[in-house]
N, CA, C and O of each residue as an XYZ file, in Angstrom:
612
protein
N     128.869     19.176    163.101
C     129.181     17.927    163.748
C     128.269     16.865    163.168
O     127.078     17.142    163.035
N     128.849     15.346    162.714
C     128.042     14.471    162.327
C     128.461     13.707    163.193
O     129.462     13.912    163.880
N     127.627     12.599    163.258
C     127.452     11.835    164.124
C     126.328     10.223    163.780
O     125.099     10.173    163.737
N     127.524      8.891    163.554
C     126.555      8.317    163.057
C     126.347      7.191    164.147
O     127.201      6.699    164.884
N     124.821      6.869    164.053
C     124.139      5.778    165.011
C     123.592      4.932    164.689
O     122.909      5.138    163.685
N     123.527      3.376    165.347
C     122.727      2.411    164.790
C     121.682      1.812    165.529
O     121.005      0.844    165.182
N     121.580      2.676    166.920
C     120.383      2.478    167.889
C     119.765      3.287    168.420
O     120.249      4.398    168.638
N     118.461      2.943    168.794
C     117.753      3.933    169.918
C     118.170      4.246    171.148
O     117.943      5.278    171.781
N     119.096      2.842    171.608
C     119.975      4.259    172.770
C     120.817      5.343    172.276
O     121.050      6.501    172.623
N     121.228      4.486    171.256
C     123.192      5.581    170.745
C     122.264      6.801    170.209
O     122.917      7.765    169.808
N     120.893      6.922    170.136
C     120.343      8.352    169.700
C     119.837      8.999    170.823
O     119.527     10.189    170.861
N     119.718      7.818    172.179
C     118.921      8.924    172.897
C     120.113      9.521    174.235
O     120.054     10.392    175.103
N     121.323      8.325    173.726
C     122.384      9.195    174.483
C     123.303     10.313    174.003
O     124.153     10.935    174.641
N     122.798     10.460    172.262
C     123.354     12.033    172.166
C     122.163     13.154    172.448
O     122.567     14.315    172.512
N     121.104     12.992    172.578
C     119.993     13.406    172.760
C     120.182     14.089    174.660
O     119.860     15.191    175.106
N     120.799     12.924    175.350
C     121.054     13.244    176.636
C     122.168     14.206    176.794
O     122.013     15.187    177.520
N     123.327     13.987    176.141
C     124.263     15.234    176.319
C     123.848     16.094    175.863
O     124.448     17.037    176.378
N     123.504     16.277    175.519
C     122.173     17.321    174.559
C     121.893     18.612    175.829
O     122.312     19.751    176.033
N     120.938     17.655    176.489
C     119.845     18.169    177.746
C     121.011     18.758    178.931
O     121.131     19.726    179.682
N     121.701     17.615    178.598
C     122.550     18.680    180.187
C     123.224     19.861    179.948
O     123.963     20.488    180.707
N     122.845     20.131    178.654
C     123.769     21.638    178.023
C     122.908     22.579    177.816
O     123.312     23.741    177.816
N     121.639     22.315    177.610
C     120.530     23.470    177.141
C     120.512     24.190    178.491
O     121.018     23.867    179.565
N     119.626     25.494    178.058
C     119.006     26.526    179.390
C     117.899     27.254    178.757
O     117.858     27.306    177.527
N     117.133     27.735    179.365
C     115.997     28.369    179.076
C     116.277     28.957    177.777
O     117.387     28.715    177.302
N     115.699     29.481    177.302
C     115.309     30.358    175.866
C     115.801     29.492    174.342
O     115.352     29.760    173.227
N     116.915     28.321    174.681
C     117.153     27.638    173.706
C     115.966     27.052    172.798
O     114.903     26.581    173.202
N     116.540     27.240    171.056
C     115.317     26.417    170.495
C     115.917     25.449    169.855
O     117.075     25.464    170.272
N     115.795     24.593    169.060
C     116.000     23.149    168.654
C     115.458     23.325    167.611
O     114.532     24.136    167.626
N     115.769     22.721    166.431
C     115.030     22.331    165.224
C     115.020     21.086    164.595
O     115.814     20.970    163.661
N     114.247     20.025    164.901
C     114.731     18.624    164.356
C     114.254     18.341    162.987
O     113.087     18.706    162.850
N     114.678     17.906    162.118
C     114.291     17.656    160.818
C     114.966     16.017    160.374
O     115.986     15.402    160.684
N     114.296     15.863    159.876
C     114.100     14.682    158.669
C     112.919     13.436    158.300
O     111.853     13.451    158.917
N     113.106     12.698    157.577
C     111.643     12.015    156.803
C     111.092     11.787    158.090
O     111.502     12.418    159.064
N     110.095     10.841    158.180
C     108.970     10.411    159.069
C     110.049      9.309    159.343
O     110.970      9.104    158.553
N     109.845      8.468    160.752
C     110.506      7.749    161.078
C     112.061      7.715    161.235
O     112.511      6.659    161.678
N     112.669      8.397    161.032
C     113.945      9.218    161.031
C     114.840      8.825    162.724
O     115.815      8.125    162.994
N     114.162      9.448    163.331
C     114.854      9.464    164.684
C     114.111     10.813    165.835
O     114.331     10.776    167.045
N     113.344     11.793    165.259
C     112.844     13.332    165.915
C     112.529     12.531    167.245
O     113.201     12.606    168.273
N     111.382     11.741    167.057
C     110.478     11.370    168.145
C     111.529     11.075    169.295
O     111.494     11.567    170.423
N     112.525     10.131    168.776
C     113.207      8.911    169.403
C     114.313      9.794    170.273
O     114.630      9.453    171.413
N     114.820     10.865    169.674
C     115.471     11.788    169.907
C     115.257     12.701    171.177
O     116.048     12.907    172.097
N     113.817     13.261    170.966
C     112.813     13.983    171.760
C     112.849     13.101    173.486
O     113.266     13.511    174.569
N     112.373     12.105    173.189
C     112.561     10.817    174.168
C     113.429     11.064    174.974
O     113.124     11.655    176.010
N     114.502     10.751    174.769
C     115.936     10.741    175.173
C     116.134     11.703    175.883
O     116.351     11.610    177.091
N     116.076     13.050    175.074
C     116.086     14.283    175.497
C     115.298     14.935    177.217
O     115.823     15.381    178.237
N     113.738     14.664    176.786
C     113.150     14.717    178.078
C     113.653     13.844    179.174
O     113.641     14.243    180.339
N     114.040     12.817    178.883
C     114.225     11.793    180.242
C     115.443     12.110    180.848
O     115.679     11.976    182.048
N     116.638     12.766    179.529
C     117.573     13.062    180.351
C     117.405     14.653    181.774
O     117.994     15.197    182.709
N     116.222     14.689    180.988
C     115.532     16.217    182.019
C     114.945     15.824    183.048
O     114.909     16.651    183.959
N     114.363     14.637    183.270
C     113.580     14.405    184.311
C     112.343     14.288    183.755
O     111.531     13.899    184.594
N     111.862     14.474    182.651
C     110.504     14.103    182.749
C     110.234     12.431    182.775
O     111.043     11.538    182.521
N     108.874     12.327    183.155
C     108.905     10.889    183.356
C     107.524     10.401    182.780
O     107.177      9.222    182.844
N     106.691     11.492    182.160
C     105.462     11.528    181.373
C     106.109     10.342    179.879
O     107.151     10.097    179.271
N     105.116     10.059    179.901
C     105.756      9.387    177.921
C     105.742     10.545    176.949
O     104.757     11.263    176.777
N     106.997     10.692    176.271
C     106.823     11.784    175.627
C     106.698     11.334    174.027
O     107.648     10.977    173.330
N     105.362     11.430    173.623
C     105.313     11.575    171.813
C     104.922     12.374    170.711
O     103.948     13.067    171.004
N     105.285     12.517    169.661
C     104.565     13.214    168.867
C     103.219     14.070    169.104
O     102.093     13.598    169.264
N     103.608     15.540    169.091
C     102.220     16.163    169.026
C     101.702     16.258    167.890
O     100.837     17.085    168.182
N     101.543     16.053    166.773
C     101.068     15.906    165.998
C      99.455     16.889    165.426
O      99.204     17.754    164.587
N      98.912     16.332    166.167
C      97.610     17.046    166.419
C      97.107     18.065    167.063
O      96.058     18.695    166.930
N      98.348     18.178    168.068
C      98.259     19.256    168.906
C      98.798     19.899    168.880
O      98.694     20.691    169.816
N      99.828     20.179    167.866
C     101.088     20.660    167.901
C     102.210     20.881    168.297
O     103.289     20.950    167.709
N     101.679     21.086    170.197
C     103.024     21.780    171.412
C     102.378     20.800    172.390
O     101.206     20.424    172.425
N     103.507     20.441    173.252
C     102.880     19.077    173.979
C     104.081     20.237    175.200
O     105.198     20.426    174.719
N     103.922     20.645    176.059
C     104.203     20.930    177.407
C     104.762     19.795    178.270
O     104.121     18.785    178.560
N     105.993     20.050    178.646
C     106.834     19.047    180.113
C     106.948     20.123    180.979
O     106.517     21.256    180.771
N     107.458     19.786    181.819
C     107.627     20.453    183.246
C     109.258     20.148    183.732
O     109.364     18.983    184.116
N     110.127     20.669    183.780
C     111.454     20.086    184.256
C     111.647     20.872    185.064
O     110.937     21.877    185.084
N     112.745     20.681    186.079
C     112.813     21.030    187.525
C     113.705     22.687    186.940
O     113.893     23.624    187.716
N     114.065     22.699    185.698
C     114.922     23.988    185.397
C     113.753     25.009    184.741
O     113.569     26.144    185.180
N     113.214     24.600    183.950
C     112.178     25.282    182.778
C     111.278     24.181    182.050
O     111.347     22.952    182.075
N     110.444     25.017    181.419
C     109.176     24.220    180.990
C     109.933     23.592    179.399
O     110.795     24.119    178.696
N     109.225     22.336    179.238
C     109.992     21.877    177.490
C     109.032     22.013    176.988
O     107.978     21.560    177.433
N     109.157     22.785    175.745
C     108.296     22.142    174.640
C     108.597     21.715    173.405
O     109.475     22.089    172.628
N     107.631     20.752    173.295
C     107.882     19.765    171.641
C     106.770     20.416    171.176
O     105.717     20.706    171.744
N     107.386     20.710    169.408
C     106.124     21.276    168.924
C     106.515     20.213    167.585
O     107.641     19.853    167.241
N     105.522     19.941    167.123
C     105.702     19.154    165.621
C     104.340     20.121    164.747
O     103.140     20.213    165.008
N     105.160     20.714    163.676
C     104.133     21.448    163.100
C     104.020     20.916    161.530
O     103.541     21.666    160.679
N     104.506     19.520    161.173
C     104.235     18.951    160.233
C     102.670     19.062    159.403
O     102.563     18.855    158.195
N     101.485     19.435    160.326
C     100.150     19.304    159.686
C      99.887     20.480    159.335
O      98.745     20.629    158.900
N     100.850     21.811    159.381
C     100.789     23.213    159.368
C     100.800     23.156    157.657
O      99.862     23.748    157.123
N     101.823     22.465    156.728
C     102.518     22.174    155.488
C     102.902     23.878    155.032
O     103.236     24.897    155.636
N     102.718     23.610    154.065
C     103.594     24.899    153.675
C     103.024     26.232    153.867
O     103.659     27.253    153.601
N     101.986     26.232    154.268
C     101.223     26.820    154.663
C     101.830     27.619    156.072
O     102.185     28.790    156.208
N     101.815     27.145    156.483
C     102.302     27.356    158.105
C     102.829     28.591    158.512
O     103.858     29.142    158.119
N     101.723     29.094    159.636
C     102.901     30.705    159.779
C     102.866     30.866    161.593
O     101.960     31.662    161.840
N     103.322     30.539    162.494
C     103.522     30.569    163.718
C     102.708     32.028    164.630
O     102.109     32.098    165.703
N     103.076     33.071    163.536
C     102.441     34.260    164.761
C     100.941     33.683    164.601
O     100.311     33.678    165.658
N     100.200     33.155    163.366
C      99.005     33.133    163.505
C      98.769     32.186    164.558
O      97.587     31.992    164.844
N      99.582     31.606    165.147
C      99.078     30.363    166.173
C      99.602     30.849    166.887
O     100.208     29.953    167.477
N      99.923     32.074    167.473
C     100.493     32.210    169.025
C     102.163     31.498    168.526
O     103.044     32.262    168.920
N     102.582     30.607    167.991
C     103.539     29.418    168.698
C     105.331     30.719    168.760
O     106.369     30.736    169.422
N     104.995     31.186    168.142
C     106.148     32.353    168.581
C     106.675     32.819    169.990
O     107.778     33.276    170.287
N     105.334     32.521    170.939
C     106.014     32.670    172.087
C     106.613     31.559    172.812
O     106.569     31.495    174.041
N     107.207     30.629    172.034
C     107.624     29.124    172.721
C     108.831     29.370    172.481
O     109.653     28.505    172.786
N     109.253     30.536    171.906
C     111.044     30.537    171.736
C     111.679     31.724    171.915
O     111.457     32.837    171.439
N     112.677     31.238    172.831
C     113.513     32.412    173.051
C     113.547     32.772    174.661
O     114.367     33.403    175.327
N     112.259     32.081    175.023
C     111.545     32.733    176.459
C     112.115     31.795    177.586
O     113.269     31.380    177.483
N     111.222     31.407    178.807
C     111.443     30.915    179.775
C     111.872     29.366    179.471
O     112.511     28.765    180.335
N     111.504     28.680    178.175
C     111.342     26.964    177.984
C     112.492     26.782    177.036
O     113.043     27.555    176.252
N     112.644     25.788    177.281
C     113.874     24.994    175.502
C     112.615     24.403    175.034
O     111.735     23.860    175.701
N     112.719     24.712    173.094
C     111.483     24.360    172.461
C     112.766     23.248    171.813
O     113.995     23.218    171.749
N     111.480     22.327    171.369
C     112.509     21.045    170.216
C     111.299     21.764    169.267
O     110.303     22.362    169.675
N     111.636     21.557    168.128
C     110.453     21.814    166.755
C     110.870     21.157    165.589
O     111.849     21.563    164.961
N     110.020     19.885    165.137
C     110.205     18.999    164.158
C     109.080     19.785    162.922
O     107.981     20.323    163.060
N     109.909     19.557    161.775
C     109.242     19.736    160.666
C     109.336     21.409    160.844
O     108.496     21.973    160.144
N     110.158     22.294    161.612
C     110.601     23.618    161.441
C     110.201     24.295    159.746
O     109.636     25.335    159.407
N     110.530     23.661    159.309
C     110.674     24.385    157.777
C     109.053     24.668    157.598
O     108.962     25.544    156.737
N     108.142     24.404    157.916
C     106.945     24.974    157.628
C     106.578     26.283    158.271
O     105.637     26.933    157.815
N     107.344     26.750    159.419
C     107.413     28.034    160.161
C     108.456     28.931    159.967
O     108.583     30.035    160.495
N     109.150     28.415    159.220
C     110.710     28.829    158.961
C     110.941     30.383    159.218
O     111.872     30.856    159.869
N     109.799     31.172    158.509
C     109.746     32.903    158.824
C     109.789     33.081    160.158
O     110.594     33.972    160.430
N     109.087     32.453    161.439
C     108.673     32.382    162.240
C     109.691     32.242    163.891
O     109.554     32.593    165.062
N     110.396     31.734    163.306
C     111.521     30.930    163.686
C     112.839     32.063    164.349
O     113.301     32.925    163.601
N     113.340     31.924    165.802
C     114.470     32.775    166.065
C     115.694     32.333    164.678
O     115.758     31.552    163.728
N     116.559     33.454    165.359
C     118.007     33.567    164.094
C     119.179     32.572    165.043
O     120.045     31.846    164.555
N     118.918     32.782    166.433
C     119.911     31.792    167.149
C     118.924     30.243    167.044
O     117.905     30.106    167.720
N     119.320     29.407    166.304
C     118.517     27.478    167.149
C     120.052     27.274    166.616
O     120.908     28.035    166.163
N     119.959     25.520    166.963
C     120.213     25.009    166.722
C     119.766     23.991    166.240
O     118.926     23.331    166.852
N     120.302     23.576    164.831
C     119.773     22.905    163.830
C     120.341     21.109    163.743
O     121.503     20.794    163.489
N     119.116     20.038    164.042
C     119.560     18.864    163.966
C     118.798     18.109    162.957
O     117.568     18.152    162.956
N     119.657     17.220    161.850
C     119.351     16.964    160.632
C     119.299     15.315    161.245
O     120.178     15.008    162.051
N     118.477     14.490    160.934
C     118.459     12.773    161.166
C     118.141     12.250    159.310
O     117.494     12.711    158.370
N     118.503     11.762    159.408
C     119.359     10.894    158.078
C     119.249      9.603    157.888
O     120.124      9.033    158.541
N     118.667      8.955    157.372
C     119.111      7.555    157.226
C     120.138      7.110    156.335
O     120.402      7.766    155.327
N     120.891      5.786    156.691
C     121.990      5.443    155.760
C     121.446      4.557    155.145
O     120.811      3.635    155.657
N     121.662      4.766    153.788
C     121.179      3.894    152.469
C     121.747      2.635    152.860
O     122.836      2.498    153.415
N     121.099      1.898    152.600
C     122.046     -0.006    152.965
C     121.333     -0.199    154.021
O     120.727     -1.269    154.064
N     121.214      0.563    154.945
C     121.336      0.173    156.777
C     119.842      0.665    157.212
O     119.350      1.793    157.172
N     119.264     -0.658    157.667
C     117.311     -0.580    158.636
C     117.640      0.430    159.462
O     116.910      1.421    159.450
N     118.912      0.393    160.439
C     118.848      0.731    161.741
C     119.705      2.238    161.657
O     119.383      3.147    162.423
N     120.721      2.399    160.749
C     121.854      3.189    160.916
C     121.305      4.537    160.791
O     120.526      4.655    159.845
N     121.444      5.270    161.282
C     121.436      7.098    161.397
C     122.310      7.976    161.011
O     123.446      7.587    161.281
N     122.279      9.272    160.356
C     123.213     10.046    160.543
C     122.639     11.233    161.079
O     121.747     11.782    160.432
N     123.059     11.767    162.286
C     122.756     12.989    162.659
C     123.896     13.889    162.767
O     124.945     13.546    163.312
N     123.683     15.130    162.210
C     124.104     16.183    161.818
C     123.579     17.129    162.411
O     122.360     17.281    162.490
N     124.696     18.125    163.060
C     124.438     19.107    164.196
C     124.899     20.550    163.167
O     125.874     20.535    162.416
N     124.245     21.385    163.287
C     124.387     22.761    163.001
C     124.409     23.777    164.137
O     124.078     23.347    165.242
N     124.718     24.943    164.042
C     124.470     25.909    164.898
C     124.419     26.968    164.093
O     125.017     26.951    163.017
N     123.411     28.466    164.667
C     123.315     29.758    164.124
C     123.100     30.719    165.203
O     122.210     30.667    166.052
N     123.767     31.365    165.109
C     123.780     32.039    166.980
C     124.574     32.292    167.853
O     125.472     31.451    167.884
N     124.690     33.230    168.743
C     125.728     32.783    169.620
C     125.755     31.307    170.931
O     126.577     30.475    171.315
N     124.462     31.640    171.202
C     123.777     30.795    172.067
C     124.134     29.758    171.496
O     125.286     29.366    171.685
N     123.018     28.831    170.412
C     123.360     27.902    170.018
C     125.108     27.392    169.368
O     125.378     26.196    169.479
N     125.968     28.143    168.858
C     127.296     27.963    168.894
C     128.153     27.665    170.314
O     129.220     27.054    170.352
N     127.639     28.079    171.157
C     128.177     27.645    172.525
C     127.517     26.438    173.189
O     127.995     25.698    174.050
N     126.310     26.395    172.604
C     125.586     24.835    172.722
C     126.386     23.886    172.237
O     126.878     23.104    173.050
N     126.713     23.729    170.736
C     126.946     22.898    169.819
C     128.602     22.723    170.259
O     129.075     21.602    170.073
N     129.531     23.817    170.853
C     130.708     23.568    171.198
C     130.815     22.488    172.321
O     131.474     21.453    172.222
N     129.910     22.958    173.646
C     129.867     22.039    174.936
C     129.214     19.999    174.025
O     129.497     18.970    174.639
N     128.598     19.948    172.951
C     128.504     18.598    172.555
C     129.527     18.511    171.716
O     129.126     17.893    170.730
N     130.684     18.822    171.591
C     131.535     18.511    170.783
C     132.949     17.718    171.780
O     133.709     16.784    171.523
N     132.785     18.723    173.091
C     133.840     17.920    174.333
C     133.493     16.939    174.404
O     134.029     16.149    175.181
């Protein structure tokens, strides 16, 4: 599924149909350049959950913990990991699959690490366009294939 946008709502309202479809053990994989849309995305996402914390970039911390009235969220950004990056050595393996929906930007540095069911979201910019987006939905899984079907109604 692609999907193109030219605002921070029109991203954080696919971000919201998003949230009302996840359930526990779901993982997320957001990818693309810096400034892209992950963060903006992430945003959207939590608020459509109820959180009401500001949600940004962990960066430094890696896994930034919400609280939602269904299951715990976590955002992990493991961009400072680089290629290097291997998840069992950090524990972060137990953030997926389990009780929480994980989002995980910059995935490809854990990639070994990583369940066989996520679902995979690509942000894009359109050449020409400051504002314009393309996001691109994948699925691998059964789970996530029944995710990616319910955002397609």
């Amino acid at each position: 599924m692609r999907i193109l946008v030219e605002t921070v709502n029109e991203t954080q309202e696919i971000a919201a149909k998003l949230a009302k479809n996840v359930k526990a053990g779901d993982t997320i994989l957001l990818s693309g350049d810096l400034g892209a849309g992950k963060t903006t995305f992430t945003q959207g996402f939590a608020k459509a959950l109820g959180i009401k914390r500001p949600v940004k970039s962990p960066t430094f911390t890696l896994v930034r913990e919400y609280q939602t009235t269904q299951f715990p969220l976590y955002h992990l950004d493991v961009y400072r990991l680089g290629e290097e990056g291997n998840a069992e050595d950090l524990g972060l393996s137990e953030y997926f699959g389990g009780e929480g929906v994980a989002l995980v930007e910059w995935s490809q540095y854990i990639k070994p690490d990583l369940p066989d069911d996520v679902l995979k979201i690509v942000f894009e910019r359109v050449p020409n366009y400051d504002t314009k987006r393309a996001i691109t939905l994948t699925a691998s899984g059964d789970k996530s294939v029944a995710l990616l079907s319910e955002m397609e109604k």
